[in-house]
Each structure stands twice: as C-alpha cells, then as structure tokens.
C-alpha positions as CSV (number, residue, x, y, z in Angstrom):
1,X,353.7,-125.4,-107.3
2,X,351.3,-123.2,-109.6
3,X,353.4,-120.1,-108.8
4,X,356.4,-121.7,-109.7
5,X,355.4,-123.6,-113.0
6,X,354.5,-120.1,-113.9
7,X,356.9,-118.0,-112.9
8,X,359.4,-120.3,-115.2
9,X,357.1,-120.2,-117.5
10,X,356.8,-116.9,-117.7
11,X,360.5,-116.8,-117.2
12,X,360.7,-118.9,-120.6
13,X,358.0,-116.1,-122.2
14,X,360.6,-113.2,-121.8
15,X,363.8,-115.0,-122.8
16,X,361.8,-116.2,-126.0
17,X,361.7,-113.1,-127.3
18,X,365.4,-112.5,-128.3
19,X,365.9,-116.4,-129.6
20,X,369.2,-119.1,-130.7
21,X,370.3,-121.9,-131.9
22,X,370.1,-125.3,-130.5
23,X,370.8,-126.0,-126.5
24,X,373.4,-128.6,-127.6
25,X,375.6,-126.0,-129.2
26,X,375.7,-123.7,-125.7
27,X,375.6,-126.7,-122.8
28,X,377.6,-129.6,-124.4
29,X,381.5,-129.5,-123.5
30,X,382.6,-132.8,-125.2
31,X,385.9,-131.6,-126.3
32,X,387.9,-131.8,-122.9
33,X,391.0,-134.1,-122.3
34,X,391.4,-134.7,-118.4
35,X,392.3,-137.3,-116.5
36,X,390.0,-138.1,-113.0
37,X,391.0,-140.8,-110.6
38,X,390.7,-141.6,-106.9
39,X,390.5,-143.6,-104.0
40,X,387.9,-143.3,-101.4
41,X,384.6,-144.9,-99.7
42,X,381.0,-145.8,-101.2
43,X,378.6,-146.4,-98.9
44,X,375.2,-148.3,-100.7
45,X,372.0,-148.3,-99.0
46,X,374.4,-148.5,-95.5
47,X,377.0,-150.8,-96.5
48,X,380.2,-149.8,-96.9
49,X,383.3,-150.3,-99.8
50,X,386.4,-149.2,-100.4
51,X,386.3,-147.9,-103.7
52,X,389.1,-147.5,-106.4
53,X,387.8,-145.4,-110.2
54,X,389.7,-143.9,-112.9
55,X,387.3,-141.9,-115.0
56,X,389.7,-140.3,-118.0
57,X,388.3,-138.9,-121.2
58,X,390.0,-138.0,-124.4
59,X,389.1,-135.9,-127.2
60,X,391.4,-136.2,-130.4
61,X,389.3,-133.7,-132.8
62,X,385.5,-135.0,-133.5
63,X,386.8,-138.2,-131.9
64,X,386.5,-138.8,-128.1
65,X,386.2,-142.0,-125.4
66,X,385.3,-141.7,-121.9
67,X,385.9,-144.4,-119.3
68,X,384.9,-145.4,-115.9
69,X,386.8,-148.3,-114.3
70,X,385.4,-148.3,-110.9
71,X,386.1,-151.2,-108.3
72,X,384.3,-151.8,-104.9
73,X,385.2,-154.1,-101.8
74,X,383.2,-155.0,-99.4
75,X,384.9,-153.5,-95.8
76,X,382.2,-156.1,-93.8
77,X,383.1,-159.3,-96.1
78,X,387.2,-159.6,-95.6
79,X,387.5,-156.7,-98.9
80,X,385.3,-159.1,-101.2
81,X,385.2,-157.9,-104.6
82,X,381.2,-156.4,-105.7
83,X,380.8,-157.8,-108.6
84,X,377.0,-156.3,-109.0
85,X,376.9,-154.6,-112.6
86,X,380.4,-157.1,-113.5
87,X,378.4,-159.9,-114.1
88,X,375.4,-158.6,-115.6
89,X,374.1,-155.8,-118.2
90,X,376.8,-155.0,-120.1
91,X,379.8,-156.9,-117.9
92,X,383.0,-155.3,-118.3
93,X,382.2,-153.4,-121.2
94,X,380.3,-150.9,-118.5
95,X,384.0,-149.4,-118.2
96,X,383.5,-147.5,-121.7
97,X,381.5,-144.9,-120.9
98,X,381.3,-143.8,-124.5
99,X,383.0,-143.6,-127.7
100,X,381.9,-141.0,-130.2
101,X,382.5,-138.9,-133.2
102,X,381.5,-135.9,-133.3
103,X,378.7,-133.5,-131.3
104,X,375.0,-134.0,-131.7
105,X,373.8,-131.2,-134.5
106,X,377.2,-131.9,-136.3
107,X,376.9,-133.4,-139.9
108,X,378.0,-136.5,-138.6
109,X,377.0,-137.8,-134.8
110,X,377.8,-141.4,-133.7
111,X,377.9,-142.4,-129.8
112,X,377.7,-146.0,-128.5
113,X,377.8,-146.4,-124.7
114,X,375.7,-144.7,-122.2
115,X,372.8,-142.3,-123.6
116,X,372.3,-139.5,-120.8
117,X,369.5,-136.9,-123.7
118,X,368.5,-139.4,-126.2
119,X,366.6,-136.7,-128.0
120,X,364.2,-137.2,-131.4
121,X,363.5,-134.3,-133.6
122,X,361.7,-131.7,-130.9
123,X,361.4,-134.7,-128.2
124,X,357.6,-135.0,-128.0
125,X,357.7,-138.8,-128.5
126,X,361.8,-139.3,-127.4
127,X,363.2,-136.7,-125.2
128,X,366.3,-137.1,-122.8
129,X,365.8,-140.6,-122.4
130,X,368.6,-142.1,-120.5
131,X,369.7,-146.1,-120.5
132,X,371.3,-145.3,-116.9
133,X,368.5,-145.5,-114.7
134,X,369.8,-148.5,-113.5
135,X,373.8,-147.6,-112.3
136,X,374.8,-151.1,-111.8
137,X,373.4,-152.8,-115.3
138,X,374.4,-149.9,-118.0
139,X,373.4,-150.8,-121.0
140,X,375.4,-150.2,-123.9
141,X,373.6,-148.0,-126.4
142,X,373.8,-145.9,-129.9
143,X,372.8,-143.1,-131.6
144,X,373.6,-142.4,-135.0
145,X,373.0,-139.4,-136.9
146,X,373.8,-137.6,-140.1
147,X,372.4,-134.5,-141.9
148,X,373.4,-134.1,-145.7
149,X,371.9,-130.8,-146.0
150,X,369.0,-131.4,-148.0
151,X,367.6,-134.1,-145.6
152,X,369.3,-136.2,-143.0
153,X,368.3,-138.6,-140.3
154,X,368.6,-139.4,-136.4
155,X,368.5,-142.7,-135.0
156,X,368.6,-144.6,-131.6
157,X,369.0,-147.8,-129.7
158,X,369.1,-148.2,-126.0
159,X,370.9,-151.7,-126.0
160,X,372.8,-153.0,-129.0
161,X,373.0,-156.5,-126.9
162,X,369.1,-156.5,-127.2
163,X,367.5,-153.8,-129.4
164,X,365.5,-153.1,-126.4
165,X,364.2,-149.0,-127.4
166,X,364.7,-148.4,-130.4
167,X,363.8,-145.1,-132.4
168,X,364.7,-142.9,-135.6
169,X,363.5,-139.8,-137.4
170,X,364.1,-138.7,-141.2
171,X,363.8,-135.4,-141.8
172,X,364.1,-133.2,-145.6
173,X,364.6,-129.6,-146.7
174,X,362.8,-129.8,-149.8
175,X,363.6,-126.0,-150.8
176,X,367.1,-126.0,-149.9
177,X,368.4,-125.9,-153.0
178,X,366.3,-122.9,-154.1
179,X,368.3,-120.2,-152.1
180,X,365.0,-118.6,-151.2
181,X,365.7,-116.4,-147.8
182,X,363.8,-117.6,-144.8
183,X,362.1,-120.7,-146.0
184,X,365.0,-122.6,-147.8
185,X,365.5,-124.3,-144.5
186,X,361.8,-125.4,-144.4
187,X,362.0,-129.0,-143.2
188,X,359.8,-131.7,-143.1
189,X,360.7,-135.2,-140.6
190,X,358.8,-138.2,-139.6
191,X,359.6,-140.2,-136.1
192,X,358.7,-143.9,-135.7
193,X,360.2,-145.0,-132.2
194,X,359.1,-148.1,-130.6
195,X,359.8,-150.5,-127.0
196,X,359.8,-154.1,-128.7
197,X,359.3,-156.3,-125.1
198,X,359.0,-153.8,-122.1
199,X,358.6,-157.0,-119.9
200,X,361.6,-158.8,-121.3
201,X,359.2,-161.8,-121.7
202,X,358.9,-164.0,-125.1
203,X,356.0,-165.3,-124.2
204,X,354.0,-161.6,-124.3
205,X,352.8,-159.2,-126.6
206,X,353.2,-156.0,-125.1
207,X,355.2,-153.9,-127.4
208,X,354.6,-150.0,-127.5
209,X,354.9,-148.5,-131.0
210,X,354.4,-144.9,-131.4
211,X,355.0,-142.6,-135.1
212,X,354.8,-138.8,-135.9
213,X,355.4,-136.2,-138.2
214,X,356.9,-132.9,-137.6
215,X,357.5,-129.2,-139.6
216,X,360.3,-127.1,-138.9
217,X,360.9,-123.3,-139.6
218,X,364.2,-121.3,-138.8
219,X,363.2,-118.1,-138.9
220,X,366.2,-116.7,-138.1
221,X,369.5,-118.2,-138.8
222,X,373.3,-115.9,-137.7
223,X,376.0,-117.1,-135.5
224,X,374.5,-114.3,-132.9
225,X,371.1,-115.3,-133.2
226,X,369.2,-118.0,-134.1
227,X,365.2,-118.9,-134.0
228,X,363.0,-121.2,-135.2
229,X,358.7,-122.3,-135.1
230,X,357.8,-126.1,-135.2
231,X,354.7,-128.2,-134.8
232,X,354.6,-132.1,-134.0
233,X,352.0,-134.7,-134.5
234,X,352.4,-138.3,-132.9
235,X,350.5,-141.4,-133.0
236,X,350.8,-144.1,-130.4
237,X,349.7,-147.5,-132.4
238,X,346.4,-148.9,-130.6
239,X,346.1,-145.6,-128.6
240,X,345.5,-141.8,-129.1
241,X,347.8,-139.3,-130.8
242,X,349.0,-135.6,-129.9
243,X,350.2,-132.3,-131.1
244,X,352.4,-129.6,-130.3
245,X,353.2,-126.2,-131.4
246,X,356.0,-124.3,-129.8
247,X,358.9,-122.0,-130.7
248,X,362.6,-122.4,-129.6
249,X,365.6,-120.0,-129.9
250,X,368.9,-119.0,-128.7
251,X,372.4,-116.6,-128.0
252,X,375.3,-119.6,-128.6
253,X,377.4,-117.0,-127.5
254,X,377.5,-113.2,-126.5
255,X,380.9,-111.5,-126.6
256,X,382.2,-114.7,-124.9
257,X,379.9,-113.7,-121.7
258,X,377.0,-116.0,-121.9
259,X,375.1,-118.4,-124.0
260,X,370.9,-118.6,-123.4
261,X,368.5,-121.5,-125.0
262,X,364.9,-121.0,-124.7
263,X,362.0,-123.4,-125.9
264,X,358.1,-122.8,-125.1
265,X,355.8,-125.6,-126.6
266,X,352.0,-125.6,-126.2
267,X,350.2,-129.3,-126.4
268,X,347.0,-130.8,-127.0
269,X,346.5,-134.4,-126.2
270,X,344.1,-136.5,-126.8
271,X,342.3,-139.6,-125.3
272,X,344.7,-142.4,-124.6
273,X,347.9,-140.1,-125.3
274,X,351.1,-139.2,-123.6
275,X,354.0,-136.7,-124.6
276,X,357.3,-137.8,-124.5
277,X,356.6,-140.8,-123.8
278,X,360.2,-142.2,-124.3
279,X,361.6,-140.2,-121.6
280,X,364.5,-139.9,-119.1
281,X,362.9,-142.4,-116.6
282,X,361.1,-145.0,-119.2
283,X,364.0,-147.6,-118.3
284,X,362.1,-147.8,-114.9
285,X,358.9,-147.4,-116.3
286,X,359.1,-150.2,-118.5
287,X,358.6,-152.3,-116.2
288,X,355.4,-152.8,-113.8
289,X,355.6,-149.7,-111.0
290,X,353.6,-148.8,-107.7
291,X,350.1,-147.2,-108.9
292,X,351.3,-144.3,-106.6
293,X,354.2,-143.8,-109.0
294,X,351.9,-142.2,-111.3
295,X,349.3,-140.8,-108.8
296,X,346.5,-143.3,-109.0
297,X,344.6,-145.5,-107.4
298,X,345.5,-149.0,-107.4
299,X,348.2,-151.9,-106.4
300,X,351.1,-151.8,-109.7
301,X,350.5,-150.5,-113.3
302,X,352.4,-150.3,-116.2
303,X,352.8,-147.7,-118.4
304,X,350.8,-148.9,-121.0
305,X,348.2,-149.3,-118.4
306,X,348.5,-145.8,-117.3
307,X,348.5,-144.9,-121.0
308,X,344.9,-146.7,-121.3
309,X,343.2,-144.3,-118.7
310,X,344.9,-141.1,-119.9
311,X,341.9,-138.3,-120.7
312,X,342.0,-135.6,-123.4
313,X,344.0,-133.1,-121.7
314,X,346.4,-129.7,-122.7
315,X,349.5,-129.9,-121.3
316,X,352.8,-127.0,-121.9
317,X,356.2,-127.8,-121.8
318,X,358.9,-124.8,-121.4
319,X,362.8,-125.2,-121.2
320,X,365.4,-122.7,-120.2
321,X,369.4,-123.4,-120.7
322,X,372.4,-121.4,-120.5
323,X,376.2,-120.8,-120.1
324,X,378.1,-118.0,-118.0
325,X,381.8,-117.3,-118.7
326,X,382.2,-121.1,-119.7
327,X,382.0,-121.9,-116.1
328,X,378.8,-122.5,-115.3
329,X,376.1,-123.9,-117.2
330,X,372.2,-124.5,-116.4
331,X,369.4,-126.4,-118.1
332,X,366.0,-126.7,-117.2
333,X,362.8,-128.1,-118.1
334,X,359.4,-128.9,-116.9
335,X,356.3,-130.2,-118.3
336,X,352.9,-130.9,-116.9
337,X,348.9,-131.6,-118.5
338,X,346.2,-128.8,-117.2
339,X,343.7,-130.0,-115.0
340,X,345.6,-133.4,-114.1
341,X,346.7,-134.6,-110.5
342,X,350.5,-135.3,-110.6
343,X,351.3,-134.7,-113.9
344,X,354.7,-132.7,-113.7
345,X,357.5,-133.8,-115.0
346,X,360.8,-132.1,-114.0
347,X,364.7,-132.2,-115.7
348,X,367.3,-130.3,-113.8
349,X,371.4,-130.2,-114.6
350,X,374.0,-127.5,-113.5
351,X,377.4,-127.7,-114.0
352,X,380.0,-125.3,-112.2
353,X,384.1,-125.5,-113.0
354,X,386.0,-122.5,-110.7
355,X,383.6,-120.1,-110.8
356,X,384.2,-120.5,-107.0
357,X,387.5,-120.8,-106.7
358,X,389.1,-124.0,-106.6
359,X,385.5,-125.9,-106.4
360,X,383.2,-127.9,-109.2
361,X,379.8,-128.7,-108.9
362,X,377.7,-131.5,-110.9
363,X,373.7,-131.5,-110.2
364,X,371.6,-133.6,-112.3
365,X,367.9,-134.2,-111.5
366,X,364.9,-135.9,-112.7
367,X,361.1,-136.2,-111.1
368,X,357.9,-137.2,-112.8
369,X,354.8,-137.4,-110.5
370,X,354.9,-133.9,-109.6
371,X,352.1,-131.8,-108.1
372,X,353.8,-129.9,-105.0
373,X,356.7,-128.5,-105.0
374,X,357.0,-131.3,-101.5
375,X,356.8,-133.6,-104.3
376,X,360.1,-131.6,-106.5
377,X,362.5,-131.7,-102.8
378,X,361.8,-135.3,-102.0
379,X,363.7,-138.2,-103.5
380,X,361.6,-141.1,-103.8
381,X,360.2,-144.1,-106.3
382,X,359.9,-141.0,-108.9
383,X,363.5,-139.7,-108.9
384,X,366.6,-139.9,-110.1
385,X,369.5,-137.5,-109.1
386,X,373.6,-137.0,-108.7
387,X,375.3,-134.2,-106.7
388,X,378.6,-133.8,-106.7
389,X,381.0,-131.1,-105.1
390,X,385.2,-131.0,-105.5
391,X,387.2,-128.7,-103.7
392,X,391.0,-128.6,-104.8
393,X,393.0,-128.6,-102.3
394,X,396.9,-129.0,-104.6
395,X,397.4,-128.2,-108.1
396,X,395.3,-131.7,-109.1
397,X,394.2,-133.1,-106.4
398,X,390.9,-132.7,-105.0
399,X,388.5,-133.7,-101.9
400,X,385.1,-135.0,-103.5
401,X,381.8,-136.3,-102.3
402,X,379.6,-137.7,-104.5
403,X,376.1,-137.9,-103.9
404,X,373.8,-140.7,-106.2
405,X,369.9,-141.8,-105.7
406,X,369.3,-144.1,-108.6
407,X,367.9,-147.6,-109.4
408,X,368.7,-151.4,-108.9
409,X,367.1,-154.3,-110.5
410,X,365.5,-156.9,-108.3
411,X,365.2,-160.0,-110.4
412,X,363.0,-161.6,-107.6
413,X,360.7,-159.2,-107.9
414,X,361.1,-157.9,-111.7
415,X,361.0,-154.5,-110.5
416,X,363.2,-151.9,-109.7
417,X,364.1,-150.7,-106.4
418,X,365.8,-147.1,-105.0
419,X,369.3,-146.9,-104.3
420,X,371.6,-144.6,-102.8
421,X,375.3,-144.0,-102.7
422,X,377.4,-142.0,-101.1
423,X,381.1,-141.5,-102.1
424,X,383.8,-139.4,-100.7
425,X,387.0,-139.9,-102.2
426,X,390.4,-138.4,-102.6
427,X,391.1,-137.7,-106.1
428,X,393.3,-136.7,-109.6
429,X,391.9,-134.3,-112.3
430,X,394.0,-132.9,-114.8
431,X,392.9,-131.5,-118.0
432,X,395.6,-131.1,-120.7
C-alpha cells in the first residue's frame, strides 16, 4: 500500500510542476442533451425485478434537468410494484435527478437534487460529499453559488426537506480592483459548515459544528495554464483544529488533445481533529457504525466518537484528474494521516464514451478505512462503487450492465446496511 500511495504521490509531484485551472473546468460534461432508456433486470441482494428507467437529460444553455424514472417489480411476488425509495426520502420527487443553472466555477451555480462533489473552498472541511449514499432514500439537495468578482460565496444543503448538512464559505479579493499583476486575485474566504442532528433524534444534542479560514494565491492565471498556492485552517467547535498548505494547477485544454488537474496538499492535524470531515461517505457515517469501520477496537462508534480519540497526526492528500480526446476522463484522489492504522481514504471516477469503439464505461469508487491495498479491491461496510459498461450494438441501442454496491437504511436497527444491484438491460441513448 506504501508503494502505491507514493508512487501517486510522486506521480502528483511531477504533474505539479506544469500546473491549471480548476478540475471542474477539464472533467465536468454538463452540457449534453441525450436521451437514455431501457428495459431490463435488477437483481438486489438476490432478488430479482423487472425493471423499466428513462434517464434523459437536457441542457438548454446554462440551464439543464436530468431525470431518473426507474420502476421495479418484483418477479417472486406476482410483478408487485417496489415501492422502497417511493414512499420514503424524497418520494416521487427522487425522479429529478437535478435541475441546475450553470457549472460549478461559473459566476452563477445553482443545483438542487442529488449532490455527487459537494466541494467547499479547497475541501479540507467539505470535500465530495455525496447525499446518495443511500440509493433508495435520495435526498433532495442544494448548492448555491455566486462569485461577483471582488468576493463571492459557496453554499450547501444536503436536504432542503430537513436542513440536515448544511455548509457555506465567503470568500473576497480585496486587491482586485487595484490591477496589480499576480496578487490582484489574492483572496481571502472563511467556511462555517455544520451536521445540526446526525442521529435524527430531538431529544439529543449531538450536533457537529466545524469553521475555518482559508488564503488563496493564483500565481498563474492563461487559458493554457493556470496555477495557484493556498493554505486552510479549520476549527471543529468542542474539538481540535487543522491546517493545510498545498498547491494545485492545471492544462484545461492542450490543442484539444488532453486536459490534466493536479493538487498536492500537505496537513497538520491536531489532537481531536479530522480533515474533510464532511466527506463522500458522512451520509453513512452520521449515523452509529461498526468500530471496525474505522479500524478500532470496540462494538459501534460514531464519528464524533472517533473524532474524540483522534491524536496529533500529519496527514497528505494528492489528487490527479484528466481528459483524453474528450473521450475519456479520470480523477483520482487519496488521502491518509502518517503513522495511523487505516487511515486512507480513496476517490476514484473514470468515464469512457467510444474511445473503444461502440462501448462506454462509468467507474466511480469510494473507500475510507484503507491500509492494504486488500483493503482498496474489497467492497465492504467502507465502500461505495458503480460500474457500468454499454456496448452498442444499432445506431441507439445498446446492451448494458450495470453494476451498484451502495447503502440501505434499516429503520430497525438505525443503521445502514450494504446493498448490491446488478442490472442488465436493453437500452436507448441518443444524444442530439
């Protein structure tokens, strides 16, 4: 596992030195219009439904909607209707996927629906936090933000039915107006995000509330070639605090061949501290968890709980993202705290549209708990992944099978419990 944390690392180290502009601007494709449909089977954790989606998503300039209408009958109960995620969570508003206006980094972003990379400022207290965890109970979230030039702001909600997560950053360029090359676009911000009831229980006081500041400085700014230095400091309220330093860059595009993002980030946490701690899988970690989960001794912990025995540690966090030919894109990212027993955290995606030909691919992954690379191939109480693969077999019509280990709630229990799909299907994409 050493070798290959540092290997990327060092990976990250090279590709640093010839920097960019932010990943969103080389990974993000939100501009598409295509229409995806089918009819196939879903088998979850062995039982079997016919299953029946249309997934179309429209862009009409910055606007853009994507749906999911998918419907599931029970083959083993007479084709009875599984009304598991219908009835609950967000009902039958779970069929908008999103709505949006513009991309994230434009001057205005608004997106209510899922959140897949809810991402604060650099992401040391909120990165690529995710309200999907759970496929069955989406929740409908927003994030909302606008940049006026001279300052601007970010904000966040996991659930607009309950104001669950909620989290926002303000951030100003003081010296913007001064004109002065290199450090006009100095910029200042300050994050406040917070988890109001992680238990969902009135009757408890066990809100999370965490606050930072942060400095920015682009120190190179070109449509080829932008790069930028940044430092972060964070609080958690009741607890320890943090800081980061790290420097990010990127190539949005070379002569339309490939686009690269880099970002290398050296931490130093204290007692009773943990980076990011709004992260991909916090909708599961909300809740109480298996000590295992987080590769201690004991029966169930919460976060919090883990939080409390957390010792002053220095972690790194490195991230690697690109684009091929517009046909394949990659992003990468992996964090862990020197010294500390199952401490890695790992984010995977790759995307692939006919760079074989005829065939897309859709990989996304997510593992905390890591300290093997045993521990980055197995799925388990720590991951969360979809695989997908199409192969066109007519002009629109393609053979898919998708592949999905994710969560379900157990109210019983109040806890959270594996799942996994398995859907082959029969299907319509056409992009126009």
């Amino acid at each position: 596992m050493r070798f290959f944390i540092k290997s990327f690392l060092i990976l990250l180290l090279v590709v640093s030195v010839s920097k960019t502009q932010e990943m969103s601007d080389i990974i993000m494709d939100d501009n598409q219009n295509n229409f995806n449909g089918g009819l196939g089977m879903t088998w979850i954790d062995g039982t079997s439904y016919t299953t029946f989606n249309v997934a179309p998503e429209f862009a009409l300039g910055k606007f853009g909607v994507g749906l999911n209408i998918e419907l599931l009958f029970n083959n083993s109960e007479g084709f009875k209707f599984r009304k598991e995620g219908w009835d609950k969570g967000a009902g039958a508003l779970r069929m908008i996927r999103y709505l949006r206006w513009g991309v994230k980094n434009d001057p205005l972003y608004v997106r209510v629906g899922s959140l897949q990379s809810a991402t604060l400022g650099n992401g040391f207290i909120m990165g690529y936090y995710s309200n999907e965890a759970d496929y069955d109970r989406r929740k409908i979230g927003l994030v909302f933000d606008a940049d006026f030039d001279a300052f601007g702001f970010e904000s966040m909600t996991s659930n607009l039915g309950d104001m669950e997560i909620v989290g926002g950053r303000a951030y100003v360029r003081p010296l913007l107006a001064t004109g002065i090359p290199f450090i006009k676009n100095l910029e200042f911000g300050a994050t406040y995000a917070t988890d109001l009831d992680p238990d969902n229980r009135n009757d408890t006081n066990d809100g999370i509330y965490e606050w930072g500041a942060d400095i920015g400085l682009p120190i190179i700014q070109t449509k080829v070639f932008n790069s930028s230095i940044y430092g972060d400091y964070a609080k958690i309220n009741h607890y320890g605090e943090g800081k980061a330093f790290g420097i990010k860059a990127g190539i949005p595009n070379f002569i339309g061949v490939f686009g690269l993002y880099a970002k290398l980030e050296k931490r130093f946490l204290g007692d009773q501290f943990l980076p990011n701690y709004f992260n991909t899988l916090y909708e599961l970690e909300r809740k109480e968890l298996a000590a295992e989960y987080y590769g201690v001794q004991g029966l169930s912990l919460t976060k919090e709980d883990f939080l409390a025995m957390a010792e002053a540690k220095e972690g790194i966090f490195g991230e690697l993202a690109g684009q091929i030919l517009g046909k394949i894109t990659l992003l990468g990212n992996y964090q862990s705290i020197n010294n500390t027993k199952n401490s890695g955290i790992l984010h995977l995606e790759a995307r692939s549209k006919d760079l074989i030909p005829n065939v897309r691919l859709l990989y996304t992954y997510d593992k905390v708990g890591i300290e093997t690379f045993e521990d980055v191939r197995t799925l388990d109480n720590r991951s969360v992944a979809i695989a997908e693969i199409g192969y066109r077999t007519y002009q629109y019509i393609y053979v898919t099978l998708q592949y999905r280990w994710n969560f379900r709630y157990n109210p019983e229990t109040d806890s959270y419990e594996p799942q996994e799909r398995f859907q082959p299907q029969v299907s319509f994409a056409m992009e126009f």
